[in-house]
C-alpha positions in Angstrom: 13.7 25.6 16.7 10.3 26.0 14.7 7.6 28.4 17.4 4.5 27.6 16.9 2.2 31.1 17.3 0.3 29.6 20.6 3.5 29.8 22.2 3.8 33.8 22.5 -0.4 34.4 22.8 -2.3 31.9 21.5 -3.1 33.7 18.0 -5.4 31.1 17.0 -7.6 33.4 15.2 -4.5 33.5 12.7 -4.4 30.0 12.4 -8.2 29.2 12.0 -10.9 30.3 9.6 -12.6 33.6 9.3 -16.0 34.8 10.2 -17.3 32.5 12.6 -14.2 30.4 13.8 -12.1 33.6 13.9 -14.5 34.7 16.4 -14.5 31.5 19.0 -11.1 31.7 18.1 -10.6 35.0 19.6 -13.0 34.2 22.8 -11.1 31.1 23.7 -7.4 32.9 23.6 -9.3 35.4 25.7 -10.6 32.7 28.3 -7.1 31.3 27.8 -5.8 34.7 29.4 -8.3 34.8 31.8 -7.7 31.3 33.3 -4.2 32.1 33.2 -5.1 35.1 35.4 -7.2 33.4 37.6 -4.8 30.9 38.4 -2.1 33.5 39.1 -4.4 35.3 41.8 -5.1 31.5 43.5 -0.9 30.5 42.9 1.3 33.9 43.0 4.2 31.3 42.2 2.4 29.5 39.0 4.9 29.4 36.3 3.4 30.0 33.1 3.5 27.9 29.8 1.5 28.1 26.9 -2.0 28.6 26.9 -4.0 28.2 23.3 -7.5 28.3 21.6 -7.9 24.4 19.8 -10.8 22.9 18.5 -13.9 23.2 20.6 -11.7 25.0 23.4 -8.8 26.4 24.8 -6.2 25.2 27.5 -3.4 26.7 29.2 0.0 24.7 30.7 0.9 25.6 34.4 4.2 24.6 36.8 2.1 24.8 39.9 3.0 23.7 43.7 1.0 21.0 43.9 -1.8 18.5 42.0 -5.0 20.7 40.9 -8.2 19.0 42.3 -11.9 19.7 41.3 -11.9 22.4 43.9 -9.5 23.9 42.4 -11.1 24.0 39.1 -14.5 25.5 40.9 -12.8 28.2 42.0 -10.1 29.4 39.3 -13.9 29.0 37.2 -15.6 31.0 39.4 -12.5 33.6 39.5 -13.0 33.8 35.6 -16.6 34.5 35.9 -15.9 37.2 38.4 -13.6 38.9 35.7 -16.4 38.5 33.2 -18.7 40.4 35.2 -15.9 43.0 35.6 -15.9 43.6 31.9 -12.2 44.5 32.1 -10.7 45.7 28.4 -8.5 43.5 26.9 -5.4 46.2 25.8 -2.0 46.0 24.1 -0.1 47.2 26.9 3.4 47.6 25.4 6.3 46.1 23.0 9.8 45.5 24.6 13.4 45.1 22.7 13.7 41.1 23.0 16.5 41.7 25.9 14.5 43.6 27.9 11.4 41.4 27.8 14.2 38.9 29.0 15.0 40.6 32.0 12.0 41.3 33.0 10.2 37.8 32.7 13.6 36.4 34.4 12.9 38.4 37.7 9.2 37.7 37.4 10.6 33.8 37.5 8.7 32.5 34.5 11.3 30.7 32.9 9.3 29.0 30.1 8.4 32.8 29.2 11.6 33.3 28.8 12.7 30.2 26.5 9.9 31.2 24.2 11.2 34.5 23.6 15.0 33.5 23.4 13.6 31.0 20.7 12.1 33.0 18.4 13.9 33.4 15.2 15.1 36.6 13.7 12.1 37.3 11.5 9.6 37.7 14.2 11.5 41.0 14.9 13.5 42.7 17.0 10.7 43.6 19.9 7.6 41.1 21.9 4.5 42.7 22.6 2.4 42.2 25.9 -1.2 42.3 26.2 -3.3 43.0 29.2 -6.6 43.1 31.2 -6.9 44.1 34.4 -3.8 43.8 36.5 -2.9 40.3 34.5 -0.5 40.8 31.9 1.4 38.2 29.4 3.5 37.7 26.3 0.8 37.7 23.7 0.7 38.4 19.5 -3.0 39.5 20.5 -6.4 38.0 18.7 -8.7 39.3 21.7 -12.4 40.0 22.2 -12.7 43.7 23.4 -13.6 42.8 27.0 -13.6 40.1 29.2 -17.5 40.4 29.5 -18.2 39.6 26.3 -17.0 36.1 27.1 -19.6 33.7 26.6 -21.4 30.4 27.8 -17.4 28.8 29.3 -16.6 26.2 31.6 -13.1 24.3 32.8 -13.1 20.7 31.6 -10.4 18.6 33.2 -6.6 18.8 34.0 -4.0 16.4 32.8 -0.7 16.6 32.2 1.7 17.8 29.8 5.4 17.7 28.9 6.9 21.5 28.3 6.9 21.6 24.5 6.1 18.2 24.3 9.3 16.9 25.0 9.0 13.7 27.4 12.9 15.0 28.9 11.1 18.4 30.2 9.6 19.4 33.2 5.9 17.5 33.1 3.3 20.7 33.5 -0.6 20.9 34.5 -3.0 21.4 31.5 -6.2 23.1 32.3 -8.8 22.7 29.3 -11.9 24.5 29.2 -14.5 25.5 26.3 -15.9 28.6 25.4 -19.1 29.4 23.3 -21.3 31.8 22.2 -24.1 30.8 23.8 -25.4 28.0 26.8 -27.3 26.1 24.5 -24.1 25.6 22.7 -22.0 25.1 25.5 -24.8 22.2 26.7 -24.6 20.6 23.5 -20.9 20.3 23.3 -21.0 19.0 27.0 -23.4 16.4 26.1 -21.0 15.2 23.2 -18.1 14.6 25.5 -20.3 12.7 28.3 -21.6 10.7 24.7 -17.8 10.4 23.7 -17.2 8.9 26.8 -19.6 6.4 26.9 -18.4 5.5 23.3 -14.8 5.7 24.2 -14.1 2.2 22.2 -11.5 0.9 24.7 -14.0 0.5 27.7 -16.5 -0.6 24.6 -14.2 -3.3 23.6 -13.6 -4.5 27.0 -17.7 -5.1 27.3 -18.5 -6.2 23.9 -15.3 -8.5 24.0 -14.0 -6.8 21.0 -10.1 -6.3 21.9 -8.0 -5.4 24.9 -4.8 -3.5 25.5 -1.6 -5.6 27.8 1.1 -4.0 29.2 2.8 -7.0 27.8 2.7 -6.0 24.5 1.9 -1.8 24.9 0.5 -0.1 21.9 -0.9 -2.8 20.3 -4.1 -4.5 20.6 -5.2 -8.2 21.1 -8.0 -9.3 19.3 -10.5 -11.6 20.4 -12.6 -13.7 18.7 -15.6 -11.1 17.8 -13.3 -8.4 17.4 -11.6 -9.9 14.9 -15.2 -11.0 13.1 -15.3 -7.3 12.7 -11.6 -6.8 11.0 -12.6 -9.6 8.6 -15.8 -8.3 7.5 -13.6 -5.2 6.8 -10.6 -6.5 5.3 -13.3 -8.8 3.2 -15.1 -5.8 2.1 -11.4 -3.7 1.2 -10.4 -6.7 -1.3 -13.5 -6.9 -3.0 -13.3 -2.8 -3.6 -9.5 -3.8 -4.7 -10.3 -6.6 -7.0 -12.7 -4.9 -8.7 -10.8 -2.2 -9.4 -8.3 -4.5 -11.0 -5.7 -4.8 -8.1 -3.2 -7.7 -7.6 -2.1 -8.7 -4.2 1.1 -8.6 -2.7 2.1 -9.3 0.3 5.9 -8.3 1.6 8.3 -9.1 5.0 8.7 -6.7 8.5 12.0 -6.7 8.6 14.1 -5.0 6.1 18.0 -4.1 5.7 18.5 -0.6 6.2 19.7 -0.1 2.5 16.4 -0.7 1.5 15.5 2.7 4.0 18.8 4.4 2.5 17.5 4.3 -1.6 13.6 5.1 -0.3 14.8 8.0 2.5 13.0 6.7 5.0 16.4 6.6 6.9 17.3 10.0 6.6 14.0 11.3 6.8 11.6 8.8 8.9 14.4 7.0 11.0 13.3 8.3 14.6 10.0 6.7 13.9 11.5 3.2 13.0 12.4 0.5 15.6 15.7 -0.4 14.5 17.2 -3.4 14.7 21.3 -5.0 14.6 20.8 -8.8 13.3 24.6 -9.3 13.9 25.9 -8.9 10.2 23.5 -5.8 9.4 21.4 -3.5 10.3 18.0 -3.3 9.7 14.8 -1.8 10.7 10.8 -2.7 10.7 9.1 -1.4 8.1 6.7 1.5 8.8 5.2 1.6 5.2 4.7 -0.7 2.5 5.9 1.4 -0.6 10.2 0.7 -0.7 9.3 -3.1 -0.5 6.4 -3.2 -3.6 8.7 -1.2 -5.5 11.2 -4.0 -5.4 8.7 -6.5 -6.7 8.2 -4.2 -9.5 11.6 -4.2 -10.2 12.1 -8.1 -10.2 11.6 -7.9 -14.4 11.4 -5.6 -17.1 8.0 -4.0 -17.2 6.6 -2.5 -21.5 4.0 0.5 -21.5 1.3 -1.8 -22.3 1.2 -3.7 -18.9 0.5 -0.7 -16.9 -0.6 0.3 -14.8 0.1 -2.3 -12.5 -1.6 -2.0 -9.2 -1.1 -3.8 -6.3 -2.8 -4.6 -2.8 -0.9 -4.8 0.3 -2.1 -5.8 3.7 0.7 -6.5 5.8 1.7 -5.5 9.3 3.6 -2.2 10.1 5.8 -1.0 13.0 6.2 2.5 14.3 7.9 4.4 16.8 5.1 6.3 18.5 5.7 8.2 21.3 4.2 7.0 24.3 2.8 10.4 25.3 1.1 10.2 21.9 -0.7 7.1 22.1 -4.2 6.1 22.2 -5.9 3.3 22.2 -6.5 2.0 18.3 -6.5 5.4 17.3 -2.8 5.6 17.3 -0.9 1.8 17.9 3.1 1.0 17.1 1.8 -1.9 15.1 -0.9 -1.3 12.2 -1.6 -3.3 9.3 -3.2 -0.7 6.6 -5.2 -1.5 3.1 -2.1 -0.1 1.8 -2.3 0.1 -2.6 0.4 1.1 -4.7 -0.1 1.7 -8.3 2.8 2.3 -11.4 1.7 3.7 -13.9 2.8 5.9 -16.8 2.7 9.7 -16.8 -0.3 9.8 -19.2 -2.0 7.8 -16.6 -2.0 9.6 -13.5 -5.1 11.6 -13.8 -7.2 8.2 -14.4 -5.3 6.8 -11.6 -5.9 9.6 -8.9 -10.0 9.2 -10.2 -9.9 5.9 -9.9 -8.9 6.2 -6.0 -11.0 9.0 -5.5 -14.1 6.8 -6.9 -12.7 4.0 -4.1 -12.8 6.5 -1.2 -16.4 7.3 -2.0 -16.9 3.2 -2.7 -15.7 2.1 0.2 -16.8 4.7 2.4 -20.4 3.9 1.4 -21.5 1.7 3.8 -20.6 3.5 6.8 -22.6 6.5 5.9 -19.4 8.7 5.7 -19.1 11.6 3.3 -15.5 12.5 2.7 -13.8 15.4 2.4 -10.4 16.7 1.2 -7.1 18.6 2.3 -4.2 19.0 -0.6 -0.8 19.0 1.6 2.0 20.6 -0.7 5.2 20.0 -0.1 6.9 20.6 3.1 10.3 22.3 3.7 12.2 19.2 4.1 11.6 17.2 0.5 13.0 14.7 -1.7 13.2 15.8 -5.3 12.9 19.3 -7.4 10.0 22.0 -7.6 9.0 20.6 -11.3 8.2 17.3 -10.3 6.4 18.7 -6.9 4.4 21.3 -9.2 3.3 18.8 -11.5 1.9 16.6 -8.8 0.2 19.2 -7.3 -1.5 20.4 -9.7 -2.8 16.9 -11.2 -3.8 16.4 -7.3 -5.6 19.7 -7.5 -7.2 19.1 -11.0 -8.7 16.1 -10.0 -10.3 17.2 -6.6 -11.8 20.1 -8.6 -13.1 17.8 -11.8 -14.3 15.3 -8.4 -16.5 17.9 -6.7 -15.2 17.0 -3.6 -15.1 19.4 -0.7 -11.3 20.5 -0.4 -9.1 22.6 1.6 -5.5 23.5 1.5 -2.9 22.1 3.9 0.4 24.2 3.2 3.5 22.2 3.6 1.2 19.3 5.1 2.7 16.4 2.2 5.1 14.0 3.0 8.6 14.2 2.3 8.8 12.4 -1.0 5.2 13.3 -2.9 2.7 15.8 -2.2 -0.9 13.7 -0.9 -4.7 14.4 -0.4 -5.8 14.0 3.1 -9.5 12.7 3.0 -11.9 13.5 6.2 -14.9 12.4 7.9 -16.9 13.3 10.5 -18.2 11.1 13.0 -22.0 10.7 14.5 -20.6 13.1 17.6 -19.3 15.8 15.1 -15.9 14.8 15.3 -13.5 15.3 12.2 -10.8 12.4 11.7 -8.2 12.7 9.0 -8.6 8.9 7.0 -7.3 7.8 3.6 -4.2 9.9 1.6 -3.7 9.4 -2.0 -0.1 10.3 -2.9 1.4 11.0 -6.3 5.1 10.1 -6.2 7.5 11.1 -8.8 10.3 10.9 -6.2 10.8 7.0 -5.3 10.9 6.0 -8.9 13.6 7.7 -9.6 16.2 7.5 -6.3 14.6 3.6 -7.2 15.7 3.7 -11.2 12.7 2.5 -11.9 11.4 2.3 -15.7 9.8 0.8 -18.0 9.8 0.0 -22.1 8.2 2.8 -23.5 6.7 2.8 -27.2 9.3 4.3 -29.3 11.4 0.9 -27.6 13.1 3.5 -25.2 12.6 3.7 -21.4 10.6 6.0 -19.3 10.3 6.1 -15.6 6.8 5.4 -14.0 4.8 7.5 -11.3 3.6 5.7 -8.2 0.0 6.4 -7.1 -0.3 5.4 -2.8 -3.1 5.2 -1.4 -4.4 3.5 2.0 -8.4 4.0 2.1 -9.3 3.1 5.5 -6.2 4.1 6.9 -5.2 1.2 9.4 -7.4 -1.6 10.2 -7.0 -0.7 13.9 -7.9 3.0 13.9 -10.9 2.5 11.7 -11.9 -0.2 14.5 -11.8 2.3 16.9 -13.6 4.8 15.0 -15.9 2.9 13.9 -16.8 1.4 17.8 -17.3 5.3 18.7 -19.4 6.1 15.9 -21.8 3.1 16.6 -21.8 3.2 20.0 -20.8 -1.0 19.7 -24.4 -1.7 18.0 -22.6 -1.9 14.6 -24.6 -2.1 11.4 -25.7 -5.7 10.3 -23.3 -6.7 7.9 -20.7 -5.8 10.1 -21.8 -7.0 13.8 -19.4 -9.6 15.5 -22.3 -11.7 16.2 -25.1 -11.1 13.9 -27.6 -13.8 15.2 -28.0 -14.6 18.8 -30.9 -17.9 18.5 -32.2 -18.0 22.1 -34.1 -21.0 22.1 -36.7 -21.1 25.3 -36.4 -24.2 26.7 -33.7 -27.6 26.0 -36.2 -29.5 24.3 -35.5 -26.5 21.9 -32.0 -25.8 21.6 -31.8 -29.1 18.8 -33.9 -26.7 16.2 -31.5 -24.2 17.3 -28.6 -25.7 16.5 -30.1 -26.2 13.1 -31.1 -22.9 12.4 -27.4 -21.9 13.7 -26.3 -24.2 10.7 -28.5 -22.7 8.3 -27.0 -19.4 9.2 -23.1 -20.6 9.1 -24.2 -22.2 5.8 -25.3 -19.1 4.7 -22.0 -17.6 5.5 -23.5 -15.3 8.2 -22.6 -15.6 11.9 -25.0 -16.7 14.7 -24.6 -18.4 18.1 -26.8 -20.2 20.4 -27.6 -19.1 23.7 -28.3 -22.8 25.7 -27.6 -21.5 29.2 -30.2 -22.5 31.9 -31.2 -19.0 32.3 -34.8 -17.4 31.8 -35.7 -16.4 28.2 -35.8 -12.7 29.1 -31.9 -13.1 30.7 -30.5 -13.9 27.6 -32.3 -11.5 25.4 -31.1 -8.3 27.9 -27.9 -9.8 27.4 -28.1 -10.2 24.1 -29.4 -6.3 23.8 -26.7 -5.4 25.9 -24.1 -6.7 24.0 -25.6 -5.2 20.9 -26.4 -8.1 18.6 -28.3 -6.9 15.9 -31.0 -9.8 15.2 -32.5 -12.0 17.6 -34.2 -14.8 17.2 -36.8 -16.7 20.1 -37.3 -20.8 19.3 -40.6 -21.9 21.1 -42.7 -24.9 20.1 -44.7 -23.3 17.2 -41.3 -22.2 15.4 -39.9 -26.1 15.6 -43.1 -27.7 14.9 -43.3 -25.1 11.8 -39.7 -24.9 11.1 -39.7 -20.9 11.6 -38.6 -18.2 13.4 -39.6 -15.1 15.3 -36.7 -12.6 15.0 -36.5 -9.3 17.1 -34.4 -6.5 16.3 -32.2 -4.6 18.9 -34.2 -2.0 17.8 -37.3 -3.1 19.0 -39.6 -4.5 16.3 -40.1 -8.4 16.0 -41.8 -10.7 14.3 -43.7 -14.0 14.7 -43.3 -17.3 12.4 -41.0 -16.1 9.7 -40.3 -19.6 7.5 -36.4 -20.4 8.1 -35.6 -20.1 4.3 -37.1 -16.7 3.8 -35.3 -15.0 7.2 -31.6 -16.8 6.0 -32.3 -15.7 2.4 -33.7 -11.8 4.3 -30.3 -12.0 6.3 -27.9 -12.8 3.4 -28.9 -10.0 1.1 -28.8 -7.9 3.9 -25.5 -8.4 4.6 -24.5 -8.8 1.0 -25.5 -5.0 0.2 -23.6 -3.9 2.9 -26.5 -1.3 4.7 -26.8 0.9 7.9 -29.4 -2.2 9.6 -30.7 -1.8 11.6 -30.8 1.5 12.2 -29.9 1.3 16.2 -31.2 4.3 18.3 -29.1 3.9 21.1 -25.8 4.3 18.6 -27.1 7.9 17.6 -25.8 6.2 14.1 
């Protein structure tokens, strides 16, 4: 069993960048300890798990007596602060032969201790250190500050819970989190971003804006309304027209596949625990998780000559997988997904064009969100399909072309998937968030365990590479993201409801039925609010549900055959001819930009 280094002392500085991050590294395993402490001194009985520095924070796992309440947090806080103020040293205390530390962690009854130490493989070594401050003492690689007092601007966050090693069959723990930084202005801002994140949190976002909602019925996989789905169609319509003009062909392929199929690809062998499996009486077979095994067989339906490739093809359909439960969240991780999946063959002398081309379509279709991507090259992991030559020469085209790119890139060691090494592109979000999006994949794997070829120029046959590639990911996680990062009051082109006409009174609403028409006509989409409620109602509803353009419909507007629009960002406008604000509206939404600009999304 693989130990990760949190579990024997949260050595995130290790695992992190240096300078800066290796710092706030090193203060949050120190709050770790110090929490860990504190909670000790409240609970002499608290059984101790893991406790590391992550992203923005630190947390530590706990088998306590009972449920932690907000209380408790005030005072295992305030028991930290008193430490602080203590300026205690942070010290290696000692090593111990692995037996030994055994013993003793066994008659201080902190089992978990004592699993991680029996778990540790040879080539840690034949002792465990132990580091301490004050009177508080625990299994530790070290990564420290030199005191406690030189701890900054910290505070505990929430508790929740937590399987032991995330295993759902082990003992369910309680998770303190808590975030440490430099200074109080920092430690303010960051607090502001999680009471902003959770006001953005897209599943109580698409409950109000009547976007999408989440059954018990059908868990881990979201139903759609109406305007939600506006939004996957204006998305989906802008991924094909990225595809077709970059030449793509699409495809479209069944769920439910033989297990075979799984065998030849080795997703069976490889990806099986993530597949919902299936026994159709005369075989068995499983839901497909990915698109690739199933394109490849179209591709092999006839002979293919070097002069048709590459062939590239588009895929949209729906995927199944096994997600854990403890794992899911929301649309940011579903069992069912449909992805803007493309595969392309092409020959060998090809694959440098191709991995530009879907570099170019990352930056493309990223555009009109305002993203800026960047780039982590996973190489291959332990367990892999295929020899070292084929892995080195994907590698190295995949680095070649992020370098000739200029895109900001990192490296991901043994991050790739088990058949090709991939680039893993990122954003970051309006709150500072980082989410890991589109992976481009060079595959010299599947087309061989697939025998795939094709007539090369000399009349003999040569095997193709397979370029993957899924740019927004899935559909449904992009949704989610994309509800967070606008706060619901999404850009024009992309708003469920685009035009809300609010006409003042019924002897109205027959003009605003026609400028609805005008609208639809114009392939935008617009509704009429004919409610007998006041003028100002509807338009605070219409704000609050984040409709980009409104438009009032009083007696000078029919008897002129205009409009006066308002934005949700405040400006309006009086008497705008019909033709001119359709005609405004459609190239608008044609070049796809960031309007309006809404305030109240941060976007």
């Amino acid at each position: 069993m693989a130990i990760d280094a949190d579990e024997i002392g949260t050595d995130a500085g290790a695992a992190l960048a240096s300078g800066t991050q290796d710092h706030l590294a090193a203060m949050r395993h120190s709050a770790a300890h110090m929490m860990a402490a504190a909670v000790l001194e409240l609970f002499p009985d608290a059984k101790l798990g893991i406790g590391p520095a992550i992203k923005d924070g630190f947390y530590y796992d706990f088998d306590l007596p009972r449920p932690l309440t907000p209380a408790d947090l005030e005072q295992i806080e305030a028991k930290m602060r008193e430490q602080q103020q203590a300026a205690l040293a942070f010290e290696h205390a000692r090593d111990l032969p692995r037996a030994d530390a055994v013993a003793e962690l066994e008659a201080k009854g902190q089992p978990f201790k004592v699993e991680i130490v029996n778990d540790l493989p040879e080539s840690e070594g034949p002792t465990v250190s132990f580091y301490r401050h004050g009177s508080f003492e625990d299994l530790c690689r070290g990564g420290h500050l030199g005191s406690t007092g030189e701890l900054g601007a910290f505070k505990l966050l929430n508790t929740a819970g937590a399987y032991w090693r995330g295993d759902e069959t082990r003992p369910m723990l309680q998770r303190i989190y808590g975030t440490a930084w430099d200074t109080s202005e920092e430690l303010d801002r960051y607090l502001w971003r999680i009471e902003e994140a959770r006001k953005r949190d897209h599943r109580k976002l698409g409950r109000e804006l009547d976007l999408f909602t989440f059954h018990p019925e059908s868990p881990a996989a979201p139903f759609l309304h109406p305007r939600g789905m506006a939004i996957w169609r204006a998305l989906e319509e802008w991924s094909r027209q990225v595809r077709r003009e970059a030449g793509f062909q699409e495809v479209r392929t069944p769920s439910l596949v033989r297990k075979e199929l799984w065998e030849t690809s080795g997703h069976w062998g490889n990806y099986q625990d993530n597949m919902f499996v299936l026994d159709d009486y005369d075989h068995v077979s499983g839901l497909k998780p990915m698109n690739c095994p199933e394109e490849i067989l179209i591709y092999k339906t006839r002979a293919h000559s070097y002069r048709e490739l590459p062939i590239r093809f588009a895929d949209y359909s729906v995927l199944f997988r096994k997600e854990r439960t403890g794992v899911l969240a929301g649309m940011f991780r579903v069992r069912q997904l449909t992805q803007d999946d493309s595969h392309v063959f092409c020959r060998d002398d090809q694959v440098d064009d191709e991995i530009r081309l879907a570099l170019s379509l990352v930056r493309k279709q990223y555009g009109p969100f305002g993203f800026e991507p960047r780039a982590r090259l996973a190489t291959r992991p332990e367990k892999r399909l295929g020899s070292d030559e084929f892995w080195e020469r994907a590698e190295n085209r995949l680095r070649e072309r992020l370098e000739e790119d200029g895109m900001s890139y990192s490296l991901d060691p043994g991050g790739g998937a088990f058949y090709a090494p991939k680039i893993d592109i990122f954003i970051e979000d309006a709150l500072g968030r980082e989410w890991q999006m589109a992976t481009i994949q060079a595959d010299y794997q599947l087309p061989q365990r697939f025998d795939l070829e094709y007539r090369a120029a000399d009349g003999g046959f040569e095997r193709p590479v397979v370029i993957h590639y899924a740019i927004y990911g899935s559909f449904e996680r992009f949704i989610g993201i994309l509800t967070e990062q606008y706060a619901g009051a999404f850009p024009f082109w992309l708003a469920p409801v685009q035009v809300m006409i609010v006409p003042i009174a019924d002897r109205h609403i027959e003009y605003a039925e026609s400028v609805r028409a005008a609208l639809l006509g114009a392939g935008l989409r617009a509704e009429v609010d004919d409610r007998s409620e006041r003028m100002q109602a509807k338009l605070r509803e219409a704000q609050e549900q984040k409709i980009p353009v409104m438009v009032v419909l009083g007696d000078r507007d029919v008897d002129a055959g205009a409009v006066s629009p308002r934005l949700r960002t405040g400006e309006s406008s009086q008497g705008i001819a019909l033709d001119s604000f359709v005609a405004d509206l459609v190239a608008r939404n044609a070049s796809r930009e960031l309007w309006p600009v809404a305030a109240d999304a941060g976007a």
